[in-house]
C-alpha positions, 0 to 999 in steps of 0.5 A: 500500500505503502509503495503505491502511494508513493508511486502516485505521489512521484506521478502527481509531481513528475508530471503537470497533467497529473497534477491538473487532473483533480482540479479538472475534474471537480470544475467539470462535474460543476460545470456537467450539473450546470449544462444539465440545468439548462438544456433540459427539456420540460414537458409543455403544459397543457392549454385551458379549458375553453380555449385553442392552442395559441399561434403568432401572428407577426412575422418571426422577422418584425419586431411589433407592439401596439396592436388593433385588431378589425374585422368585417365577416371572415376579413380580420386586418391586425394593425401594429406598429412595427419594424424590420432591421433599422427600418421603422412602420407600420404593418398589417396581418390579415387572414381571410377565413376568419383567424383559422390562417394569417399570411405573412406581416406587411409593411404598409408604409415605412414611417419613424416617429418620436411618439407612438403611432397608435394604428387603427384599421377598419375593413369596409362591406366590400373587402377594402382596408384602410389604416391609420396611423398619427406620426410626428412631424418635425416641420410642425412640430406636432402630430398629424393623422395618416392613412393608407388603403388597400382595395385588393385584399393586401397585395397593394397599398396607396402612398401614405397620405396625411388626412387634410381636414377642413380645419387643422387642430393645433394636434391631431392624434389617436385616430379610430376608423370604422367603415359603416354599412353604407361603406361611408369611412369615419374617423374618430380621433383626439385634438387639441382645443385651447391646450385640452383634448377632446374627440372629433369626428370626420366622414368620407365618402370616397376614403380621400376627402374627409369632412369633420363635424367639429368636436362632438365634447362640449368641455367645460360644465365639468369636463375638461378633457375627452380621451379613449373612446369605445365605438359600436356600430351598428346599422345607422345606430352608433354607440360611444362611450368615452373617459372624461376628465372632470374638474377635480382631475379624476376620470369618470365614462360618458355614454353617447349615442347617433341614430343616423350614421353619425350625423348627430349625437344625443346628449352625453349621460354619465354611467360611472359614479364612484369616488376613484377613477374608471378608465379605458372602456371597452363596449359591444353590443349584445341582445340590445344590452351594451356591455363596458369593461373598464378599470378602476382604482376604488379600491386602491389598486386598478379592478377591472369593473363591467357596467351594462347599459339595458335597451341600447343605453336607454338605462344602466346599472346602478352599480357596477359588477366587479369582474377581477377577482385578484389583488394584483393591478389589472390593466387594459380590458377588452371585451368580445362575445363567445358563444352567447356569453360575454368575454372579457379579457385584460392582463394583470401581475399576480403571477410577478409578470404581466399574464393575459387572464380571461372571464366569461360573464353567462347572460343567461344565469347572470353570473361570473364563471372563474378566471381563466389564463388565456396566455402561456406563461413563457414572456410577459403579455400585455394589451389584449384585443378581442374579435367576435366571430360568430359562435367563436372569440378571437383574442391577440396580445402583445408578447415581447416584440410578438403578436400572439393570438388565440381563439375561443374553444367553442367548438369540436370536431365530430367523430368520423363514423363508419359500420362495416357490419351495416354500410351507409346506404345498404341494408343488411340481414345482420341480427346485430350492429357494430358501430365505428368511429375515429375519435374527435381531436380538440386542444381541451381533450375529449372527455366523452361521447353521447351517442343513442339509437332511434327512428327519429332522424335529427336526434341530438344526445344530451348524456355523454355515456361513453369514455373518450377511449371508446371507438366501437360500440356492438348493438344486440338488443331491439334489434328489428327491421327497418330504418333506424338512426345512430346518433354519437357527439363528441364533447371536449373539455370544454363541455362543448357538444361537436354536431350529431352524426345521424347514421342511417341503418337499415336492417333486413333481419326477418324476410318480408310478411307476404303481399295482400293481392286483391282483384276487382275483376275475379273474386277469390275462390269462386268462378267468373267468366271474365277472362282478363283478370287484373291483379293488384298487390301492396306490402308493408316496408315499402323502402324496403323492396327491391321488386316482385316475382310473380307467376299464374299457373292452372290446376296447380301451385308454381314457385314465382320465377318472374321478376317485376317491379310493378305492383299491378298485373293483368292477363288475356285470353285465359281459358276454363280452369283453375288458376293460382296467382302467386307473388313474393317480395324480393328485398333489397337484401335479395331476400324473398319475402312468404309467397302470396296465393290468389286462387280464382275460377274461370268458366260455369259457376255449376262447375263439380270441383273435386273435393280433395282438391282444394285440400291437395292444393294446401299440402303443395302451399306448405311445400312451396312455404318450406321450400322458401324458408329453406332458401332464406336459411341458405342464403344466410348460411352461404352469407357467412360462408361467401367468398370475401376479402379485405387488408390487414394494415399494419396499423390502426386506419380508424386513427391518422397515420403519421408516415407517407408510406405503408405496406398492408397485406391483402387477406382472403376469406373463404377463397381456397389459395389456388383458386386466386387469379389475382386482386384488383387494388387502388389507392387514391383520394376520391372513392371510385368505382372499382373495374373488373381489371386484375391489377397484381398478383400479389398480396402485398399493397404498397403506399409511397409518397402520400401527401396529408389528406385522406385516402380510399385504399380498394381491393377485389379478388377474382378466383375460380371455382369448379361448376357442373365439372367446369371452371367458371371466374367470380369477383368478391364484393369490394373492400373499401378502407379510408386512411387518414394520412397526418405527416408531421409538420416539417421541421430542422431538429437544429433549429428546433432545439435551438429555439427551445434553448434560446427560450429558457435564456431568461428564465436561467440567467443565475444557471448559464453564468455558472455553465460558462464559469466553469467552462472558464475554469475548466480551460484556465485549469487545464492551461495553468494547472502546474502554477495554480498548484504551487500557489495553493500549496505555498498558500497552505505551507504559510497558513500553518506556518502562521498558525504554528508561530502563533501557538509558540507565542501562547 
C-alpha cells in the first residue's frame, strides 16, 4: 500500500497533467450539473379549458407592439406598429377565413416617429382596408393623422397620405376608423382645443376627402378633457362611450349615442359614479344590452369593473359588477362575445409578470364563471384585443416584440363514423350492429361521447355515456327491421357538444310478411267468366323492396320465377280452369319475402270441383312455404360462408397515420389459395368505382409518397371455382378502407432545439453564468494547472506556518 502511494505521489509531481487532473475534474462535474440545468427539456403544459392552442401572428422577422385588431365577416386586418432591421412602420396581418390562417406581416408604409403611432384599421362591406396611423412631424412640430388603403385584399397599398381636414387642430392624434354599412369611412380621433383634448369626428365618402363635424365634447360644465373612446356600430345606430376628465382631475365614462350614421349625437349621460377613477372602456353590443369593461382604482389598486347599459343605453346599472377577482393591478380590458356569453379579457401581475387572464360573464344565469389564463406563461403579455366571430372569440396580445393570438374553444370536431357490419346506404340481414368511429381531436381533450339509437332522424344526445377511449360500440338488443338512426357527439373539455352524426341503418333481419293481392275483376275462390283478370298487390316496408316475382299457373301451385317491379298485373285470353296467382317480395337484401296465393275460377259457376282438391292444393302451399324458408336459411348460411376479402394494415386506419408510406397485406376469406387469379387494388383520394381489371398478383399493397389528406385504399379478388365439372371466374364484393394520412409538420431538429434553448435564456440567467464559469475554469485549469498548484500549496505551507508561530507565542 505503502509503495503505491508513493508511486502516485512521484506521478502527481513528475508530471503537470497529473497534477491538473483533480482540479479538472471537480470544475467539470460543476460545470456537467450546470449544462444539465439548462438544456433540459420540460414537458409543455397543457392549454385551458375553453380555449385553442395559441399561434403568432407577426412575422418571426418584425419586431411589433401596439396592436388593433378589425374585422368585417371572415376579413380580420391586425394593425401594429412595427419594424424590420433599422427600418421603422407600420404593418398589417390579415387572414381571410376568419383567424383559422394569417399570411405573412406587411409593411404598409415605412414611417419613424418620436411618439407612438397608435394604428387603427377598419375593413369596409366590400373587402377594402384602410389604416391609420398619427406620426410626428418635425416641420410642425406636432402630430398629424395618416392613412393608407388597400382595395385588393393586401397585395397593394396607396402612398401614405396625411388626412387634410377642413380645419387643422393645433394636434391631431389617436385616430379610430370604422367603415359603416353604407361603406361611408369615419374617423374618430383626439385634438387639441385651447391646450385640452377632446374627440372629433370626420366622414368620407370616397376614403380621400374627409369632412369633420367639429368636436362632438362640449368641455367645460365639468369636463375638461375627452380621451379613449369605445365605438359600436351598428346599422345607422352608433354607440360611444368615452373617459372624461372632470374638474377635480379624476376620470369618470360618458355614454353617447347617433341614430343616423353619425350625423348627430344625443346628449352625453354619465354611467360611472364612484369616488376613484374608471378608465379605458371597452363596449359591444349584445341582445340590445351594451356591455363596458373598464378599470378602476376604488379600491386602491386598478379592478377591472363591467357596467351594462339595458335597451341600447336607454338605462344602466346602478352599480357596477366587479369582474377581477385578484389583488394584483389589472390593466387594459377588452371585451368580445363567445358563444352567447360575454368575454372579457385584460392582463394583470399576480403571477410577478404581466399574464393575459380571461372571464366569461353567462347572460343567461347572470353570473361570473372563474378566471381563466388565456396566455402561456413563457414572456410577459400585455394589451389584449378581442374579435367576435360568430359562435367563436378571437383574442391577440402583445408578447415581447410578438403578436400572439388565440381563439375561443367553442367548438369540436365530430367523430368520423363508419359500420362495416351495416354500410351507409345498404341494408343488411345482420341480427346485430357494430358501430365505428375515429375519435374527435380538440386542444381541451375529449372527455366523452353521447351517442343513442332511434327512428327519429335529427336526434341530438344530451348524456355523454361513453369514455373518450371508446371507438366501437356492438348493438344486440331491439334489434328489428327497418330504418333506424345512430346518433354519437363528441364533447371536449370544454363541455362543448361537436354536431350529431345521424347514421342511417337499415336492417333486413326477418324476410318480408307476404303481399295482400286483391282483384276487382275475379273474386277469390269462386268462378267468373271474365277472362282478363287484373291483379293488384301492396306490402308493408315499402323502402324496403327491391321488386316482385310473380307467376299464374292452372290446376296447380308454381314457385314465382318472374321478376317485376310493378305492383299491378293483368292477363288475356285465359281459358276454363283453375288458376293460382302467386307473388313474393324480393328485398333489397335479395331476400324473398312468404309467397302470396290468389286462387280464382274461370268458366260455369255449376262447375263439380273435386273435393280433395282444394285440400291437395294446401299440402303443395306448405311445400312451396318450406321450400322458401329453406332458401332464406341458405342464403344466410352461404352469407357467412361467401367468398370475401379485405387488408390487414399494419396499423390502426380508424386513427391518422403519421408516415407517407405503408405496406398492408391483402387477406382472403373463404377463397381456397389456388383458386386466386389475382386482386384488383387502388389507392387514391376520391372513392371510385372499382373495374373488373386484375391489377397484381400479389398480396402485398404498397403506399409511397402520400401527401396529408385522406385516402380510399380498394381491393377485389377474382378466383375460380369448379361448376357442373367446369371452371367458371367470380369477383368478391369490394373492400373499401379510408386512411387518414397526418405527416408531421416539417421541421430542422437544429433549429428546433435551438429555439427551445434560446427560450429558457431568461428564465436561467443565475444557471448559464455558472455553465460558462466553469467552462472558464475548466480551460484556465487545464492551461495553468502546474502554477495554480504551487500557489495553493505555498498558500497552505504559510497558513500553518502562521498558525504554528502563533501557538509558540501562547
Amino acid at each position: 500500500m505503502k509503495r503505491l502511494l508513493s508511486g502516485i505521489t512521484t506521478l502527481y509531481f513528475r508530471f503537470a497533467l497529473v497534477r491538473q487532473l483533480p482540479w479538472a475534474l471537480v470544475v467539470l462535474v460543476i460545470f456537467a450539473l450546470a449544462a444539465a440545468l439548462v438544456f433540459q427539456n420540460r414537458k409543455v403544459t397543457t392549454n385551458p379549458a375553453g380555449w385553442e392552442r395559441s399561434f403568432q401572428v407577426s412575422s418571426f422577422n418584425v419586431v411589433a407592439r401596439d396592436i388593433s385588431v378589425s374585422s368585417r365577416g371572415d376579413v380580420i386586418a391586425a394593425a401594429y406598429e412595427g419594424r424590420e432591421g433599422w427600418a421603422q412602420g407600420i404593418y398589417v396581418s390579415l387572414s381571410f377565413d376568419g383567424g383559422v390562417t394569417f399570411i405573412p406581416s406587411i409593411r404598409v408604409a415605412a414611417v419613424a416617429s418620436k411618439t407612438a403611432m397608435n394604428p387603427h384599421a377598419a375593413v369596409s362591406p366590400s373587402g377594402v382596408v384602410t389604416v391609420m396611423w398619427n406620426a410626428y412631424l418635425d416641420a410642425e412640430s406636432t402630430t398629424r393623422i395618416f392613412y393608407s388603403t388597400s382595395k385588393d385584399l393586401g397585395a397593394t397599398w396607396s402612398r401614405p397620405k396625411k388626412i387634410a381636414l377642413e380645419k387643422e387642430l393645433q394636434m391631431e392624434m389617436l385616430p379610430r376608423v370604422y367603415y359603416d354599412d353604407l361603406s361611408v369611412l369615419h374617423l374618430f380621433y383626439h385634438g387639441s382645443v385651447s391646450d385640452n383634448i377632446s374627440l372629433f369626428h370626420a366622414r368620407s365618402e370616397d376614403g380621400e376627402q374627409f369632412k369633420t363635424t367639429g368636436p362632438l365634447i362640449r368641455l367645460g360644465a365639468g369636463v375638461r378633457g375627452a380621451f379613449f373612446p369605445s365605438i359600436i356600430m351598428s346599422g345607422k345606430y352608433f354607440f360611444m362611450v368615452w373617459q372624461a376628465k372632470q374638474e377635480d382631475y379624476s376620470d369618470e365614462l360618458y355614454f353617447m349615442k347617433s341614430s343616423n350614421f353619425g350625423r348627430t349625437w344625443s346628449l352625453k349621460k354619465r354611467i360611472t359614479d364612484s369616488p376613484g377613477n374608471n378608465a379605458a372602456p371597452s363596449m359591444i353590443l349584445h341582445d340590445d344590452t351594451l356591455y363596458v369593461v373598464y378599470h378602476n382604482n376604488d379600491e386602491k389598486n386598478w379592478t377591472i369593473k363591467m357596467v351594462r347599459g339595458f335597451d341600447r343605453g336607454w338605462s344602466w346599472d346602478e352599480e357596477p359588477l366587479t369582474v377581477s377577482g385578484t389583488m394584483a393591478n389589472c390593466y387594459s380590458p377588452s371585451i368580445g362575445v363567445s358563444g352567447g356569453d360575454i368575454m372579457v379579457l385584460w392582463y394583470d401581475t399576480r403571477e410577478g409578470g404581466a399574464r393575459i387572464f380571461a372571464r366569461k360573464y353567462s347572460t343567461r344565469e347572470k353570473t361570473f364563471l372563474p378566471e381563466t389564463e388565456v396566455s402561456e406563461a413563457r414572456y410577459q403579455s400585455k394589451n389584449p384585443s378581442v374579435v367576435s366571430l360568430g359562435r367563436r372569440l378571437l383574442v391577440f396580445w402583445e408578447e415581447r416584440n410578438v403578436i400572439m393570438a388565440k381563439q375561443t374553444d367553442v367548438y369540436v370536431k365530430p367523430p368520423a363514423v363508419f359500420s362495416e357490419t351495416n354500410p351507409e346506404g345498404q341494408w343488411s340481414r345482420l341480427p346485430y350492429i357494430v358501430m365505428q368511429w375515429r375519435p374527435s381531436r380538440d386542444e381541451s381533450g375529449i372527455v366523452g361521447y353521447a351517442a343513442l339509437r332511434n327512428e327519429i332522424p335529427d336526434f341530438n344526445p344530451t348524456v355523454v355515456n361513453m369514455k373518450p377511449g371508446i371507438t366501437m360500440e356492438k348493438i344486440t338488443d331491439n334489434i328489428g327491421d327497418g330504418i333506424s338512426y345512430y346518433h354519437i357527439r363528441a364533447v371536449d373539455g370544454a363541455g362543448n357538444f361537436s354536431r350529431t352524426i345521424h347514421y342511417k341503418l337499415q336492417l333486413a333481419i326477418n324476410p318480408l310478411p307476404g303481399p295482400v293481392i286483391v282483384s276487382p275483376t275475379n273474386p277469390q275462390g269462386k268462378p267468373s267468366e271474365v277472362r282478363a283478370p287484373v291483379f293488384t298487390w301492396a306490402i308493408d316496408e315499402p323502402e324496403r323492396i327491391k321488386g316482385f316475382v310473380y307467376t299464374i299457373s292452372k290446376d296447380a301451385i308454381r314457385m314465382p320465377d318472374t321478376f317485376t317491379t310493378d305492383m299491378n298485373m293483368r292477363f288475356k285470353d285465359l281459358e276454363d280452369g283453375n288458376y293460382f296467382f302467386s307473388v313474393a317480395a324480393v328485398d333489397k337484401t335479395n331476400q324473398f319475402s312468404r309467397v302470396s296465393t290468389y286462387d280464382f275460377i274461370i268458366g260455369a259457376p255449376d262447375r263439380v270441383v273435386d273435393p280433395d282438391y282444394y285440400k291437395r292444393i294446401a299440402e303443395e302451399e306448405k311445400k312451396f312455404q318450406k321450400y322458401y324458408r329453406e332458401r332464406v336459411q341458405r342464403e344466410r348460411e352461404a352469407l357467412a360462408f361467401a367468398p370475401a376479402v379485405y387488408i390487414q394494415f399494419p396499423f390502426d386506419p380508424r386513427k391518422d397515420y403519421d408516415r407517407g408510406s405503408f405496406k398492408a397485406i391483402i387477406v382472403t376469406k373463404n377463397i381456397r389459395p389456388e383458386s386466386v387469379i389475382g386482386y384488383s387494388v387502388y389507392i387514391n383520394k376520391d372513392k371510385q368505382v372499382m373495374l373488373d381489371d386484375i391489377t397484381q398478383k400479389g398480396t402485398i399493397v404498397t403506399a409511397e409518397s402520400l401527401s396529408n389528406g385522406r385516402y380510399y385504399v380498394g381491393v377485389k379478388c377474382k378466383y375460380s371455382s369448379y361448376v357442373d365439372g367446369s371452371v367458371r371466374y367470380y369477383w368478391t364484393k369490394p373492400f373499401v378502407a379510408r386512411v387518414s394520412i397526418v405527416l408531421p409538420a416539417e421541421r430542422s431538429p437544429v433549429i428546433n432545439y435551438a429555439m427551445r434553448i434560446m427560450e429558457k435564456f431568461p428564465r436561467r440567467l443565475g444557471f448559464i453564468t455558472l455553465t460558462f464559469l466553469g467552462l472558464g475554469l475548466v480551460i484556465t485549469t487545464m492551461g495553468f494547472g502546474s502554477r495554480i498548484s504551487f500557489y495553493s500549496r505555498l498558500a497552505l505551507f504559510r497558513f500553518r506556518l502562521m498558525y504554528r508561530l502563533m501557538a509558540k507565542k501562547e
